[in-house]
N, C-alpha and C positions, 0 to 999 in steps of 0.2 A: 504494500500500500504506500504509494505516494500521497503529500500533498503538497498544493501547489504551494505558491513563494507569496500568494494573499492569507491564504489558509492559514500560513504559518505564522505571518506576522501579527494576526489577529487572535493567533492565540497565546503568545509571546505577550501581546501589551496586556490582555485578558489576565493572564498569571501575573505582569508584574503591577499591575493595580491592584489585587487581589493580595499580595505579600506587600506592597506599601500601605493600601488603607489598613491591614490586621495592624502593624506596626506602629502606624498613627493611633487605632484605639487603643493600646497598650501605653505608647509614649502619652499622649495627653491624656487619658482618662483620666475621672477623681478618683481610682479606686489606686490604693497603693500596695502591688501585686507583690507576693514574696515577700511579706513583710515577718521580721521574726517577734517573737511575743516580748521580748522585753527590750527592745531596740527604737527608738522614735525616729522613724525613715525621716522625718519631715526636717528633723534635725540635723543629721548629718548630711543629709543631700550635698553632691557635689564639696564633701570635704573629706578628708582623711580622719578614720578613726586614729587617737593618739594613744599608743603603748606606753607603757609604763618603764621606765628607764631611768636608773640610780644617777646621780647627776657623776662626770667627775670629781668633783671633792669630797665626794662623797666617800667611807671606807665601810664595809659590811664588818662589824663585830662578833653577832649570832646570826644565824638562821636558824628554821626550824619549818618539816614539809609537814603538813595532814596527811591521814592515812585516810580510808573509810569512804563516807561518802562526802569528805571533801580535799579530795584528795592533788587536787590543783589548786590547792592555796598553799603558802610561803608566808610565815611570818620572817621580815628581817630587822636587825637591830644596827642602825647606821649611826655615825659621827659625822659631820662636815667637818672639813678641815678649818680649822680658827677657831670653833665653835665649843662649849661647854656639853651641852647636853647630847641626848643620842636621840635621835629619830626611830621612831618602831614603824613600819612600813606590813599590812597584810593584802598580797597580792593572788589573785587569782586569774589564772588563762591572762598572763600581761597586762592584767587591770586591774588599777589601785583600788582598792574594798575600805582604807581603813588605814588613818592616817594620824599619829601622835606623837609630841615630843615630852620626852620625860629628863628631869634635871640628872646631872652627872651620876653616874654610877656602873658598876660593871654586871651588864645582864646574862644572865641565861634565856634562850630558848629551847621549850619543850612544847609538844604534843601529847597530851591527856587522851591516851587512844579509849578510856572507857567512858570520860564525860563528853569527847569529840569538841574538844578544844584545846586553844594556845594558854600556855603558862607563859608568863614569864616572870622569873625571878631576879632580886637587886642583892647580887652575893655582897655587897658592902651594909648595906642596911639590913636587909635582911624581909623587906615587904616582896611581896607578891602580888602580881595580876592576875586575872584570866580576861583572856578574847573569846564570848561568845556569839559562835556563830550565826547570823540572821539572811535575811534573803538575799539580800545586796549590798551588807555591811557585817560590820561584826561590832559587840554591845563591850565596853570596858566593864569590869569591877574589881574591885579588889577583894583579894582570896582573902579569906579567915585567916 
């Protein structure tokens, strides 16, 4: 089967209006397609999401990883350089959750694998935190 060189160009433009109008109602529609549940498309549009990256001055003291079911988070315990106190950093999947600076002292970090939380302890003082976990953050307290 042939067909002719009208034939064909008529159904050549046929397809390519047919793949350009789908295109146009996807690109301007109102509806925001592929959207993830906790992400606000409307937000980031046309910009780069930002990662989470320790600055240079910055020096890692402790860390400490989750196990369980949160298992991509990182607590880290930072110094800037010139700086007195340590910055506590709790990261997950490259994204800052949970951000606090605590006055001079030398921390430990731990993972509480049965209560599924961060400790951290102040071996010069001798207090204690805990980072409880929440859906998008993590809650301070101090341990008994």
């Amino acid at each position: 089967m042939t067909l002719s060189r009208k034939t064909s160009i008529i159904i050549s433009t046929i397809g390519v209006l047919a793949w350009s109008s789908l295109f146009a109602f996807f690109y301007w529609g109102s509806e925001e397609y592929g959207t993830y549940p906790n992400i606000d498309f409307g937000s980031v549009r046309g910009a780069a999401v930002e990662r989470f990256t320790l600055s240079v001055q910055d020096v890692v003291l402790a860390s400490s990883r989750a196990t369980g079911a949160f298992e991509s988070d990182t607590l880290l315990v930072a110094r800037r350089a010139g700086t007195e106190g340590v910055r506590v950093y709790v990261v997950r999947d490259e994204n800052l959750l949970y951000e606090k600076t605590f006055e001079n002292g030398r921390f430990e970090a731990v993972w509480d694998e049965t209560l599924d939380r961060f400790g951290l302890i102040n071996t010069k003082s001798g207090e204690s935190f805990l980072f409880i976990p929440g859906e998008h953050t993590y809650i301070l307290e101090i341990a008994p």
